[in-house]
C-alpha positions in Angstrom: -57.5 2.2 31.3 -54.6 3.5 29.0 -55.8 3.6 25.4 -52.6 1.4 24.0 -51.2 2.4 20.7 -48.7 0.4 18.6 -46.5 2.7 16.8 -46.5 2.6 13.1 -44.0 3.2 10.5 -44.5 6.7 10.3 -44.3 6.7 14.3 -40.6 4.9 13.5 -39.5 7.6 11.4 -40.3 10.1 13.6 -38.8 8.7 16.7 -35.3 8.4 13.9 -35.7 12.0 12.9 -35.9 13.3 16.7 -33.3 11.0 17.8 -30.6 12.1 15.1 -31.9 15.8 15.0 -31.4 16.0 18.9 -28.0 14.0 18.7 -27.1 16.4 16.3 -28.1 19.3 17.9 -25.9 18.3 20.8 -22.8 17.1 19.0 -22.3 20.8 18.0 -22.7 21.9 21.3 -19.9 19.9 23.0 -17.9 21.4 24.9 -13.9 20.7 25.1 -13.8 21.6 28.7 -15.3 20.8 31.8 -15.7 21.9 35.4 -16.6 18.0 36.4 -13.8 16.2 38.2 -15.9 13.1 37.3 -16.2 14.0 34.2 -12.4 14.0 33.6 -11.4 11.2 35.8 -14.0 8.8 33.5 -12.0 10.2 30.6 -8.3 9.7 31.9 -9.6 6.3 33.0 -10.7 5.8 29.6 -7.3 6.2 28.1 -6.1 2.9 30.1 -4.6 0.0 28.1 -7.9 -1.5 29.1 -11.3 -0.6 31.4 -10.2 -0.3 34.9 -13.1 -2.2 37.0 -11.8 -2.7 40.2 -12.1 0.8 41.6 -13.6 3.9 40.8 -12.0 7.5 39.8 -8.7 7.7 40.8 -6.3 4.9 42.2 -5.0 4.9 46.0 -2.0 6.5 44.8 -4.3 9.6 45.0 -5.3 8.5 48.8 -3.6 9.5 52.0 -6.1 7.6 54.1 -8.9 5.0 53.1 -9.3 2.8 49.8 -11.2 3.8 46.2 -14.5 3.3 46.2 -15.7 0.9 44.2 -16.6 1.0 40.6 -20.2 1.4 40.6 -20.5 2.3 37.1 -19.1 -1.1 35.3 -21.1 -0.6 32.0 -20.2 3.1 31.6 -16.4 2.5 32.1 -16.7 -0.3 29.4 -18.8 1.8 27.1 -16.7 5.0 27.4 -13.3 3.2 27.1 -15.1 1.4 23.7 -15.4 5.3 22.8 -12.0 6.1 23.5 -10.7 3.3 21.7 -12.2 4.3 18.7 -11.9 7.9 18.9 -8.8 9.4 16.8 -5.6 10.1 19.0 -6.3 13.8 19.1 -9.5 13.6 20.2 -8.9 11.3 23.1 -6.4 13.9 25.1 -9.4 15.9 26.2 -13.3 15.0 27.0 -14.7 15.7 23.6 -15.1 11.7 23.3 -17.1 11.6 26.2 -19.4 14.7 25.4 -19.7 13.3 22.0 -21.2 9.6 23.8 -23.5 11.5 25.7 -24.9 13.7 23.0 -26.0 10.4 21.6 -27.4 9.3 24.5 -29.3 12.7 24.8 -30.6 12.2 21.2 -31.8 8.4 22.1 -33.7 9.7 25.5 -35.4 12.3 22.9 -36.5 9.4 20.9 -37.2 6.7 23.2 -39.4 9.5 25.1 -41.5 10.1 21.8 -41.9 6.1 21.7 -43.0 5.5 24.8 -45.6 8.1 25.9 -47.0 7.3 22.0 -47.1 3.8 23.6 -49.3 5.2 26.6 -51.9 6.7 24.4 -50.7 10.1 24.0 -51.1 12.2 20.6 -48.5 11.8 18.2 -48.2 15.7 18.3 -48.2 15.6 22.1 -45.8 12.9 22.8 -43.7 15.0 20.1 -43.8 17.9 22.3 -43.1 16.0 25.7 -40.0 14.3 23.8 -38.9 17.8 22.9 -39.4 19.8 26.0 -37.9 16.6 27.7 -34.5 16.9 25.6 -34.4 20.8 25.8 -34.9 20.9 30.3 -31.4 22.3 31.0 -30.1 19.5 32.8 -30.5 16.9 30.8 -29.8 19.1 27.9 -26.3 20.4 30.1 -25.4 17.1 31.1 -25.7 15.8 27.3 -22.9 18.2 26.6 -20.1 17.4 29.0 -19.8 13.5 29.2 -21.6 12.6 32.9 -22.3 9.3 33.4 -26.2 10.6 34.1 -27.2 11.1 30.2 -26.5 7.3 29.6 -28.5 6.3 32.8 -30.8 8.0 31.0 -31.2 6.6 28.1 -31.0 3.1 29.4 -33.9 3.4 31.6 -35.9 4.7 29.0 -34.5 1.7 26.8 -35.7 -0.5 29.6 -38.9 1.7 30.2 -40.1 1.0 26.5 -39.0 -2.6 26.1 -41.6 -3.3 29.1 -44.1 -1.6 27.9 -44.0 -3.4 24.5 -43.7 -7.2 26.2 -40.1 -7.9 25.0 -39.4 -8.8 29.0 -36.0 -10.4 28.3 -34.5 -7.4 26.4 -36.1 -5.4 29.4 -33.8 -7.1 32.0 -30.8 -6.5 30.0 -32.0 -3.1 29.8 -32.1 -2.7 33.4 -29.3 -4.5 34.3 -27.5 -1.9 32.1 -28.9 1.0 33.4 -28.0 -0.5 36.9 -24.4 -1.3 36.0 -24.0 2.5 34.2 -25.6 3.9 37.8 -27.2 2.3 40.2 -29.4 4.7 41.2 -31.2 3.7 38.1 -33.0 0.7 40.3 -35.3 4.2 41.5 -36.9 4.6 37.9 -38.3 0.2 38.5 -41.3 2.2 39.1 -41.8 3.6 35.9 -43.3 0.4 34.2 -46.2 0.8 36.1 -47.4 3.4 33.8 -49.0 0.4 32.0 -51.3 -0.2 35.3 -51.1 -1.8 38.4 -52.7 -4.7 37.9 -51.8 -8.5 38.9 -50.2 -9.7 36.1 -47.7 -6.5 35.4 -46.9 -6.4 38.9 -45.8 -10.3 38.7 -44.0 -9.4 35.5 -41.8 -6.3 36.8 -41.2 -8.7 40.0 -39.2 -11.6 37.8 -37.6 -8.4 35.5 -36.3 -6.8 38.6 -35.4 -10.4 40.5 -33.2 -11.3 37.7 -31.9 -8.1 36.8 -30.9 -8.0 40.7 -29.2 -11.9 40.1 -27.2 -10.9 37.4 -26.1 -7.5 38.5 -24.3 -9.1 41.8 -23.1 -11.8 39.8 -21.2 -9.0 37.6 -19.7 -7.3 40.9 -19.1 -10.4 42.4 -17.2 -11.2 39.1 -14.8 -8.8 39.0 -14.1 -8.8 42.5 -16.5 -5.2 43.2 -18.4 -5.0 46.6 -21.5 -3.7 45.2 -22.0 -3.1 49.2 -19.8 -0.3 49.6 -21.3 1.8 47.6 -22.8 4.4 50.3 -19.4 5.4 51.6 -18.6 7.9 49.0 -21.0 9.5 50.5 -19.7 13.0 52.3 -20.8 12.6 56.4 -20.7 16.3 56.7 -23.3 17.1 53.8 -25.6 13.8 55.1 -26.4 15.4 58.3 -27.1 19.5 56.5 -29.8 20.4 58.3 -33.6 20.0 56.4 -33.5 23.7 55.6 -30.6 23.9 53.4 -31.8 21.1 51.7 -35.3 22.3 50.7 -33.4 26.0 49.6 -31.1 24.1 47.5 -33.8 21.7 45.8 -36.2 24.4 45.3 -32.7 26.3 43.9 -32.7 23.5 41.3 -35.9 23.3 40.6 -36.1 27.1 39.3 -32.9 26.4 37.8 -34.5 24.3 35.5 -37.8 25.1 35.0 -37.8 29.1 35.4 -39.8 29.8 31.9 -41.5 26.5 32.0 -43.3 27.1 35.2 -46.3 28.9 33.3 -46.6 25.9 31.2 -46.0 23.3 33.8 -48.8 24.7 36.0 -51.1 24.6 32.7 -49.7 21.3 31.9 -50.6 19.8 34.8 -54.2 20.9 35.3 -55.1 20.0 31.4 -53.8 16.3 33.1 -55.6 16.0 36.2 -58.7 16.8 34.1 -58.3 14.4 31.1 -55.2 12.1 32.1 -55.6 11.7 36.1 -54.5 8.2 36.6 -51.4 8.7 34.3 -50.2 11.4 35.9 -50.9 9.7 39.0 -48.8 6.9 38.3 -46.0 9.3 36.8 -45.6 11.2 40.0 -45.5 8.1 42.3 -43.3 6.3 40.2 -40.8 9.7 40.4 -41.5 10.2 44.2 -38.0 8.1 45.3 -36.1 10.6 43.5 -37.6 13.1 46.4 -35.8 10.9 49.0 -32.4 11.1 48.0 -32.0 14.7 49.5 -33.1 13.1 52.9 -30.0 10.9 52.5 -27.5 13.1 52.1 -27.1 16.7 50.5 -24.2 15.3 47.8 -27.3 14.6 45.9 -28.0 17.9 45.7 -24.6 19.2 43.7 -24.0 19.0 39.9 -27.2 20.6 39.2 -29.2 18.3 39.5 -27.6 15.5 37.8 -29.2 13.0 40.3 -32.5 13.6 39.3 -32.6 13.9 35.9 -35.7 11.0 35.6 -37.9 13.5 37.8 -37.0 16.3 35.4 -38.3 13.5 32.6 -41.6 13.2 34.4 -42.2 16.8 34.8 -41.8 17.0 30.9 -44.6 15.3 30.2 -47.3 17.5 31.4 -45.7 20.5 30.0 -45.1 18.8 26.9 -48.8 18.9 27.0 -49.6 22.2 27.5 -46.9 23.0 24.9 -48.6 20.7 22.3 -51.9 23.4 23.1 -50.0 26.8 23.0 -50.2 29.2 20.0 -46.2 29.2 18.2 -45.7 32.9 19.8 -45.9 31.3 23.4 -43.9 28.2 22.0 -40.9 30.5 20.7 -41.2 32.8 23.8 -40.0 30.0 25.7 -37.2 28.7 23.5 -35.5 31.9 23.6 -35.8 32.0 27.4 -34.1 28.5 27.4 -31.7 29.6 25.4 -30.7 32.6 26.9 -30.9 30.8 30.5 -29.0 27.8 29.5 -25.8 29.7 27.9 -26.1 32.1 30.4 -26.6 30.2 33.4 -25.0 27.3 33.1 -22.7 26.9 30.0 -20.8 30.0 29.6 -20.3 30.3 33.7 -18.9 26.8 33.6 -16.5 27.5 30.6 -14.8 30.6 32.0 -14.2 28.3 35.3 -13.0 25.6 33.5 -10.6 28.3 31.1 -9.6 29.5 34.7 -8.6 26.1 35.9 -6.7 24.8 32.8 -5.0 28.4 32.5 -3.5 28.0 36.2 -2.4 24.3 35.2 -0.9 25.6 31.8 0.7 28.1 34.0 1.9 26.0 36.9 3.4 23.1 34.3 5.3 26.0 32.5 6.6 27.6 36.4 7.3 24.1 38.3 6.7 21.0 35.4 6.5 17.5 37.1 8.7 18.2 40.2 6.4 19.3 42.4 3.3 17.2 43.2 -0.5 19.0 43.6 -2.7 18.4 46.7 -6.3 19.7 47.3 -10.1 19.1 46.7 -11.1 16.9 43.7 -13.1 19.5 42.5 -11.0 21.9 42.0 -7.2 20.6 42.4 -8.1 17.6 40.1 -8.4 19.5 36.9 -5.2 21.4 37.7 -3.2 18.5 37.8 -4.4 17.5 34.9 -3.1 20.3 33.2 0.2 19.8 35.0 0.4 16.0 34.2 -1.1 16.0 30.9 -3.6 13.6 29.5 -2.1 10.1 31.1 -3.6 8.3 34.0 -0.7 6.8 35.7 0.9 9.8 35.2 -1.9 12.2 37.3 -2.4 8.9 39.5 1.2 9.4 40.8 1.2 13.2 40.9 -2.7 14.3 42.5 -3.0 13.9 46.1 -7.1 14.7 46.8 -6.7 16.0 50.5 -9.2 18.6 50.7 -7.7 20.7 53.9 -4.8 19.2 53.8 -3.0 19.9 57.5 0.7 19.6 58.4 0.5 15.7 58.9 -1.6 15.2 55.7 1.6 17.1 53.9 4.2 15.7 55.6 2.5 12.3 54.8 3.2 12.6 51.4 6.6 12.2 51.6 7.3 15.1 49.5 9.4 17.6 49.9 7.5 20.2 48.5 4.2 20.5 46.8 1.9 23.1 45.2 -1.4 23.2 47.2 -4.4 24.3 45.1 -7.4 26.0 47.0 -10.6 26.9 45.1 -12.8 29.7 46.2 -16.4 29.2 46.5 -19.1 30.4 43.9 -20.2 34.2 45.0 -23.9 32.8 45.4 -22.7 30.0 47.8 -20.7 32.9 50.1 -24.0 35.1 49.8 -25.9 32.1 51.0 -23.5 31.3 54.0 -24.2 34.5 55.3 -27.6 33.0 56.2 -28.7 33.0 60.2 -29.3 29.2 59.5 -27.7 25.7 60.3 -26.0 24.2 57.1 -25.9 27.2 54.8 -22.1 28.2 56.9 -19.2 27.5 54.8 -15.4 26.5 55.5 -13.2 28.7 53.7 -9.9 27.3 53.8 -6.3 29.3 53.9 -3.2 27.3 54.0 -1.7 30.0 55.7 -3.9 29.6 58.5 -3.1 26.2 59.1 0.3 25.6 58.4 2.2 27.8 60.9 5.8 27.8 60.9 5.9 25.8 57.5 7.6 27.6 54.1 4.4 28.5 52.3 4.8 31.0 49.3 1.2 32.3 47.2 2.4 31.4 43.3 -0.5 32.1 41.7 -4.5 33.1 41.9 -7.3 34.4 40.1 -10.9 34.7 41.0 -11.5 31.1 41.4 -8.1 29.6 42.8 -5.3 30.2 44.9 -1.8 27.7 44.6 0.7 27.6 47.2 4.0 26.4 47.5 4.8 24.6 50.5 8.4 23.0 51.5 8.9 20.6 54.1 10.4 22.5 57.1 14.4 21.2 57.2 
């Protein structure tokens, strides 16, 4: 049995002091620039008169074949647009808004992480070390810093996660529906309530939190005319069916990503738990375990590093949390400064220069071309170019971003433009290394406009390491 603990008012202003110490912590950190198409399309969305529910991203302006998606993340569109809106007007022509919304968000899950494993029996200094370690894993601590829709999810399932475990069942299913309605992969983290035991009565209790929070979330999509059943057709058919190889390199890629210096400790960790905490950890890891499945569905779940699967690296805090609570301070700094040195070098300051690189072709394409000539390519890489091009305006990008990403002589001459820059981005010098691999689903297409469009007008206006532009002019 779990040895409950209410906490008490010294408990409450320790869970205040980590949550505004974190949020801090990540406030300074946010960065103006991105290499996230999301990111900047929830931002540009955010800058509409009002939230724009009925489809996600971009509108079909942007489409040569198909319709949006749906908008499967209602709450965070309201929530972010809220930001916007109160945001000064300098601040809401870039994504520092959205960084800033999520480096609250990543202060909260720091706090609500110290509540809730206090809740479950754990030593104040322990739960303080899992809430810490939890907050500093790089992608959580990454994706508090660039304004992802992940952060939030978050935060609400641990808002959900907490109010269970203290009774207030009602506040729970709002709590879930809103972590649904940010994400709804967020339904994979239900599980996590069972921490409290598996017993007859929880069980009954998590079935009418989830049946109702189910209810109401179709009710909402029903509402504003979103089929909630679409949502599995943004999926990419090419990366569903990567072979099982490339999937376990790329997991097992994220997984030292992340944990690298905390291995030693997680190993520790987890033995000091199956020894005094058994059942706990038990329950964690099963709870977690649907999180494994989503590579299985398709390999998109595998990109962003590791955005999709930030409640597993939540779990895996805790037991080295534990084995952090136990280490002499040497250790302890030791592995800050490896953090540290990892995180800027491995995943901020790489994603800033390609993000400088991307805004410095746009800067220099609106100066060459302006808005006369439209921009087709990837989302990943053409979107943030456009941007650039178009400025800060959704209807504006709307009407000028075709996302085509090998676009072929019909999908340019189905434009109906005469002529139009086509931007090409060049894939990561780890992901060409890795494609050089003798096995199925590591090969990558590397696409060249030249290649493609025989016979048309096609002129190279600009490249650096990470992009190439093209003009192209409709042949007369």
């Amino acid at each position: 049995m779990t040895n409950w603990r209410m906490p008490a008012v010294s408990d409450w202003r320790a869970f205040l002091l980590l949550t505004v110490a974190f949020a801090l912590f990540l406030c300074v950190q946010v960065l103006p620039t991105t290499v996230s198409p999301d990111v900047i399309a929830f931002a540009l969305r955010s800058t509409a008169p009002k939230p724009i529910l009925g489809h996600a991203y971009l509108d079909a302006r942007t489409l040569l074949h198909g319709t949006p998606l749906p908008n499967y993340h209602l709450a965070h569109t309201v929530l972010l647009w809220l930001v916007y809106r109160c945001a000064p007007g300098w601040l809401r022509q870039s994504i520092v808004p959205a960084g800033l919304f999520s480096a609250l968000c990543g202060g909260l899950v720091v706090g609500l992480t110290f509540l809730i494993w206090l809740r479950l029996g754990l030593r104040r200094a322990e739960a303080a070390s899992i809430a810490v370690v939890a907050g500093l894993i790089p992608s959580i601590w990454y994706h508090g810093l660039i304004g992802e829709v992940y952060v939030p999810q978050l935060a609400a399932v641990l808002l959900f996660v907490a109010l269970f475990l203290n009774g207030r069942y009602l506040l729970a299913t709002l709590a879930l529906l809103l972590a649904t309605l940010i994400s709804p992969l967020a339904a994979l983290s239900f599980p996590l309530v069972l921490l409290q035991g598996c017993n007859r009565r929880a069980l009954w209790r998590a079935g009418l939190v989830a049946g109702l929070a189910l209810l109401l979330y179709v009710a909402i999509h029903v509402a504003v005319g979103s089929n909630c059943l679409r949502l599995g057709h943004g999926l990419d058919s090419e990366a569903m069916h990567r072979s099982l190889g490339y999937k376990l390199f790329t997991f097992v890629g994220l997984m030292l990503l992340n944990l690298h210096v905390l291995i030693g400790p997680l190993i520790k960790g987890w033995r000091l738990c199956l020894r005094q905490r058994k059942k706990l950890l038990t329950t964690l890891a099963l709870a977690t375990a649907p999180y494994l499945m989503l590579p299985l569905v398709s390999a998109d779940f595998l990109l962003d590093k590791g955005c999709f699967f930030l409640p597993l690296f939540w779990a895996l805090a805790m037991p080295i949390g534990v084995a952090v609570a136990g280490m002499q301070k040497r250790w302890v700094t030791a592995c800050a400064v490896g953090l540290v040195m990892v995180m800027q070098g491995v995943w901020v300051l790489p994603s800033h220069h390609l993000a400088s690189k991307r805004s410095e072709a746009g800067i220099a394409l609106r100066t060459r071309f302006g808005l006369g000539v439209k921009v087709i390519g990837d989302w990943g890489t053409a979107l943030p170019v456009a941007v650039e091009i178009a400025g800060w305006d959704y209807d504006k990008v709307a009407s000028h971003f075709f996302d085509c990403a090998f676009p072929g002589t019909s999908d340019l001459e189905a434009t109906g433009c005469d002529s139009l820059l086509i931007v090409v981005g060049r894939k990561p010098w780890l992901r060409r290394q890795a494609s050089r691999l003798p096995f199925p689903g590591f090969k990558v297409v590397e696409y060249e406009p030249t290649a493609s469009q025989e016979g048309q007008h096609l002129q190279q206006v600009l490249a650096n390491d990470h992009l190439s532009v093209y003009l192209w002019t409709r042949r007369q």
